[in-house]
N, C-alpha and C positions, 0 to 999 in steps of 0.2 A: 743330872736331875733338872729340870723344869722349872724354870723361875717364871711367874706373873709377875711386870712389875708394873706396878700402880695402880692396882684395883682398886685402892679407894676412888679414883679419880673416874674408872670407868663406870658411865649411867648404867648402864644392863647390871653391873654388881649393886650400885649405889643403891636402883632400885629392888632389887632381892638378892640380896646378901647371899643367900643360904648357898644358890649359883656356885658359889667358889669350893662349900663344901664338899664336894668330889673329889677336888682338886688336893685341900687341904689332906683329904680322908685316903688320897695315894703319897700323899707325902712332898707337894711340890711347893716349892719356897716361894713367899710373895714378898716383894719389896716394895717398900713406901718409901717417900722421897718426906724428907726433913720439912720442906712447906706445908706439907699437910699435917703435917704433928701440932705445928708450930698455929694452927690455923689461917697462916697467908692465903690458901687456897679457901675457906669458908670455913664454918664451923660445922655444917656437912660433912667434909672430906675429911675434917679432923676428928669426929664421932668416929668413924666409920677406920680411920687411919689408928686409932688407938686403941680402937676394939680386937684389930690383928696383932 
């Protein structure tokens, strides 16, 4: 199976989201790294990192 990993971090998702929905909607795993949770990376990435 298909892992994304760090779409919170990538701009083309950051700026629409929905984008990854395809992805999500066949079933492929996305992984977020612990800085973006954490919001070291922005409170951007962290929105966006806790909403997956």
């Amino acid at each position: 199976m298909p892992i994304i990993v760090h779409p919170e971090r990538n701009q083309s998702f950051l700026r629409n989201p929905i984008k990854l929905q395809v992805f999500i909607d066949l079933g492929w795993y996305l992984q977020v790294t612990a800085s973006s949770l954490t919001g070291k990376l922005g409170n951007r990435v962290r929105v966006m990192a806790e909403n997956f």
